[in-house]
N, C-alpha and C positions, 0 to 999 in steps of 0.2 A: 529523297531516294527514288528511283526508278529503276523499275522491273519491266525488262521484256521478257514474258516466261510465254509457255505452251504449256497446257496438262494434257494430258493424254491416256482412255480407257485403256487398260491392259487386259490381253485377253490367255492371260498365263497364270498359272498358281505364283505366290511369292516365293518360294523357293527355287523355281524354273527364272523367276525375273531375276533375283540375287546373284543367282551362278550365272548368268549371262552378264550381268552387271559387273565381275569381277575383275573385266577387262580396264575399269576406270578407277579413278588411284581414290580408296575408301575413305569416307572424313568423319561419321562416325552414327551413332543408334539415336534419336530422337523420338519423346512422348509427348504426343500434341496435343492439349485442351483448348480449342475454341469460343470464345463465348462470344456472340455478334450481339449488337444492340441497334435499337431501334427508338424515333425521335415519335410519339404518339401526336406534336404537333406538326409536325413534317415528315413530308414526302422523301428528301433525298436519302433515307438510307434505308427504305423499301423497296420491292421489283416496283419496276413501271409500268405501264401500260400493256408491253409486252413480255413481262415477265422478268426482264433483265436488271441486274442488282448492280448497279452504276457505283455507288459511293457503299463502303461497308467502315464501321466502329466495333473492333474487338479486343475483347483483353482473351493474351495468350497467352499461358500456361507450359513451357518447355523446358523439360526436365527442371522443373523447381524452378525458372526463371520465369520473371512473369514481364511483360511486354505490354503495350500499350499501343496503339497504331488506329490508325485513319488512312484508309485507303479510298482512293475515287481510279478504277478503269475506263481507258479510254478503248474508242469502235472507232475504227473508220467509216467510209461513207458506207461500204457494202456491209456493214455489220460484225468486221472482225474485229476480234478481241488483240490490241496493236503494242499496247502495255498498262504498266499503272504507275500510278505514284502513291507513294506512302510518306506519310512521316510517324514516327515510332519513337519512342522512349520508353526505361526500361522502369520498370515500378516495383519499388521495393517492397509493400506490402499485398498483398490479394484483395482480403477481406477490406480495408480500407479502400480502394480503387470500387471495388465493387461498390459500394456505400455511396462514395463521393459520386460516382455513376447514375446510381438510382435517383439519391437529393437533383441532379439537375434533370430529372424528369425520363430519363432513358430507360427503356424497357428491354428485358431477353428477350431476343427473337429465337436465338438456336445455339444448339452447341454441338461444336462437331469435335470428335476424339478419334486422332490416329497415332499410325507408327509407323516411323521412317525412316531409311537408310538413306544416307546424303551421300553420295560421289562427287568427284570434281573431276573436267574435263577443260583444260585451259582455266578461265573465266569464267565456265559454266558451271553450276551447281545439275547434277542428275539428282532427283530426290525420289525413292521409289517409296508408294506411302500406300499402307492397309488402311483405309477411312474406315470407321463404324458406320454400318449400315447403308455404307455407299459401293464397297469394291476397291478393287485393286488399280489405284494409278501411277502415273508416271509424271513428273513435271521437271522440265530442264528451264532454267533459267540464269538470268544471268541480269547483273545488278549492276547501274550507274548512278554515277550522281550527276550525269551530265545531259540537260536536253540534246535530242542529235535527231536531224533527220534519217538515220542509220536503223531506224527500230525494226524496217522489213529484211536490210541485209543479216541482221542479229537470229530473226527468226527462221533467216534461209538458214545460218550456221543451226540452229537447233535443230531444224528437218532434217538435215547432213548427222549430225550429234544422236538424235533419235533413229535413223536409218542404222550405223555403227552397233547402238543396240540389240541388233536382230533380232530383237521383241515384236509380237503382235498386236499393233496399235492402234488408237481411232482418237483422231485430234478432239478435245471438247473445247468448244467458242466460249464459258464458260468457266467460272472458279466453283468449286466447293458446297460454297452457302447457298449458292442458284442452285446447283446439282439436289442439294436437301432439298430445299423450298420445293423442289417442283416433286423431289419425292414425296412429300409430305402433299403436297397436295392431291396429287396421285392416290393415294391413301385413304386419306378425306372423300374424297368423289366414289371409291370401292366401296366406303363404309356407309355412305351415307344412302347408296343404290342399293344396299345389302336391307337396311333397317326401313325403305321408304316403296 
């Protein structure tokens, strides 16, 4: 599967975003548990060098369905974030996923928890999402199963798609997990000039 998405900071209360949102034909309320892992003997599914989280391993949690997925984000030359590929299967237990997880060596990195109104516009998914401890975003995307050199025209339709919104917005080159990671490190660096 392939995703060209955009997220995007919202600089509105969720109530202001929802009632503007209304203009797009509603799909329905989503609870989202995150849990990302991490290879303690490799690199790819840590930030790199520059902090950016390339390849992520999560088990998701949505409304009582639980999911499975491997994602690697692709950059172009200038560092934009252009799409990802996923592949995903759905898991019928938790606690056992979890388990069989751990036995091949994989460690929690983070877990992120929100809530989300889904819209559809055409082919586009609008996903307006309360993250914990992150803020109010916005992410419009839109799903193929087909490589295409199309992936910049895709993202001009979601500028276009987001513009529509008449939200006040600030594009993030980034997903989620980066967005924690750097808060938490952010955190880290207060606490540790607070006590040193």
């Amino acid at each position: 599967m392939r995703e060209v998405e955009i997220l995007f900071k919202v600089f509105e209360n969720s109530n202001r975003c929802l009632s503007k949102l209304k203009r797009f034909k509603f799909k329905g309320k989503e609870k989202i548990s995150d849990i990302y892992f991490y290879d303690p003997k490799k690199d790819n599914l840590k930030p790199n060098s520059s902090g950016t989280l390339m390849e992520c391993f999560r088990l998701r949690n949505n409304n009582g369905v639980i999911f499975m997925t491997y994602k690697v984000d692709n950059y172009n030359k200038e560092g934009l974030w252009i799409h990802s590929d996923e592949r995903e299967i759905q898991v019928s237990d938790l606690k056992e996923a979890m388990c069989i997880i751990k036995l091949l060596g994989y460690k929690k990195m983070l877990e992120i928890k929100n809530k989300r109104h889904v819209f559809v516009c055409g082919d586009f998914n609008i996903i307006s999402e309360e993250v914990k401890n992150l803020g109010n975003f916005l992410e419009i995307e839109k799903v193929t199963k087909s490589d295409g050199p199309n992936d910049l025209n895709i993202r001009n339709q979601i500028y276009k798609i987001a513009k529509k919104t008449k939200l006040r917005l600030e594009e993030i080159n980034m997903g989620k997990p980066q967005l924690m990671l750097k808060k938490l490190k952010q955190l880290c660096r207060k606490i540790s000039e607070k006590y040193n």
